[in-house]
C-alpha positions as CSV (number, residue, x, y, z in Angstrom):
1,X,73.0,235.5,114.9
2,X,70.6,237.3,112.6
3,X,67.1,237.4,113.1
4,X,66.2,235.8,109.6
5,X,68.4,232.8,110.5
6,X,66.9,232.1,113.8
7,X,63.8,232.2,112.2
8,X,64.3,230.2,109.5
9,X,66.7,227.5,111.0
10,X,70.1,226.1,109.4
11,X,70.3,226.0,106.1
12,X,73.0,223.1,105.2
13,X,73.5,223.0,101.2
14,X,73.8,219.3,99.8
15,X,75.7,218.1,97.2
16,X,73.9,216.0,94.7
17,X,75.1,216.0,91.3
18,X,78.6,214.9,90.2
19,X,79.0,215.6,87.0
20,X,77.7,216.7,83.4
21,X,76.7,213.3,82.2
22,X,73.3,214.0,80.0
23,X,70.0,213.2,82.6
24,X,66.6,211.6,81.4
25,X,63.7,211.4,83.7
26,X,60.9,209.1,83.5
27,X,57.9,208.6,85.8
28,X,56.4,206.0,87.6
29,X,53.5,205.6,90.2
30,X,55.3,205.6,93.7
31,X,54.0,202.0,95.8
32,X,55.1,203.6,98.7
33,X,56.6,206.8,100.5
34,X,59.7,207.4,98.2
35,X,62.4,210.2,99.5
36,X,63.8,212.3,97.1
37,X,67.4,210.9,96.6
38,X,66.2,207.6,97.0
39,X,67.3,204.5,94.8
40,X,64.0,203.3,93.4
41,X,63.1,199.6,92.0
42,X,60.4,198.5,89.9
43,X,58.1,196.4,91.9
44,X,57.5,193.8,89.7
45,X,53.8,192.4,91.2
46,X,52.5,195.9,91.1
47,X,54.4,197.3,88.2
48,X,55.1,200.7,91.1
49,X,58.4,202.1,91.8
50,X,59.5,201.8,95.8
51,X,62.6,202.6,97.5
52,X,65.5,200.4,96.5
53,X,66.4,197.0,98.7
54,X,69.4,195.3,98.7
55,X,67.1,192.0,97.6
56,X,65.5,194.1,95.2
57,X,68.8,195.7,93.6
58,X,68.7,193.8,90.3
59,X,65.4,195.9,89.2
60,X,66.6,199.3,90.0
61,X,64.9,201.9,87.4
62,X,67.0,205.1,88.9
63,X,67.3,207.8,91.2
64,X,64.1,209.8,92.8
65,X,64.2,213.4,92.0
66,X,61.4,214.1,93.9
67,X,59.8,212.9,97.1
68,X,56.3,210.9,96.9
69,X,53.8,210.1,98.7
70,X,52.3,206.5,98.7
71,X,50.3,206.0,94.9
72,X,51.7,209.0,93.6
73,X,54.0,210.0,90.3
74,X,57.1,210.5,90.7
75,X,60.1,211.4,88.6
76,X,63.3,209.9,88.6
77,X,66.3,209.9,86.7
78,X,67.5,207.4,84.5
79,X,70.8,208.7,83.5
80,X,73.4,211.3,85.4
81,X,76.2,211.6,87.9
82,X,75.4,211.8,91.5
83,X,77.6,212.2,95.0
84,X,77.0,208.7,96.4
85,X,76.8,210.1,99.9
86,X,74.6,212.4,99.2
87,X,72.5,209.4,97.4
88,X,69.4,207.3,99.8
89,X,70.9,203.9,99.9
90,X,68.5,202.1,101.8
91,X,71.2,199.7,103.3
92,X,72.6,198.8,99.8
93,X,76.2,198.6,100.2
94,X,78.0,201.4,98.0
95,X,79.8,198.8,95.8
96,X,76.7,196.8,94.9
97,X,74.6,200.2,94.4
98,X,77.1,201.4,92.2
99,X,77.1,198.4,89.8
100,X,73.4,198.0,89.6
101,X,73.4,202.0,88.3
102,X,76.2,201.5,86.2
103,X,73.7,199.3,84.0
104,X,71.4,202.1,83.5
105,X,74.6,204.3,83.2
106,X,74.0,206.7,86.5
107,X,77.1,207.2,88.0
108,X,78.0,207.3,91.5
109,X,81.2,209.1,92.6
């Protein structure tokens, strides 16, 4: 193994996007720790963006392009393709995510 490796650890590529479907972005204040790759919702009581829940799926705003930290932005796409495996579902089963994006016309494959 080379030195740089050892040193630098595994790199594993991931693939996230599926296709050449036009992407907007938006941003919203994050009301919690949101991973990047995370399905976000609007929370409506605070008007924030938080990871996506499966009792929450009906508000979903998009797809977290970045990772933020609690009561900061973050950006998030409102349109595109996107592997659903390579997607944060936060317990949402695949079926139910992928109608609730289909709305806001992200597409899971």
């Amino acid at each position: 193994m080379s030195e740089l490796v050892e040193r630098l650890g595994e790199y594993s590529p991931k693939m996230v996007f599926a296709g050449e479907f036009p992407m907007l972005t938006d941003t919203g204040t994050a009301g919690e720790v949101v991973n990047q790759w995370d399905i976000i919702m609007l929370d409506t009581a605070t008007g924030n963006v938080k990871r996506a829940t499966a009792a929450g799926i009906d508000t979903v705003v998009g797809i977290a392009a970045v990772a933020a930290a609690k009561n900061d932005p973050v950006v998030y796409y409102m349109t595109g393709e996107f592997f659903a495996d390579a997607i944060g579902m936060n317990g949402i089963d695949e079926a139910t995510a992928k109608a609730a994006l289909r709305k806001l016309s992200i597409f899971l494959r």
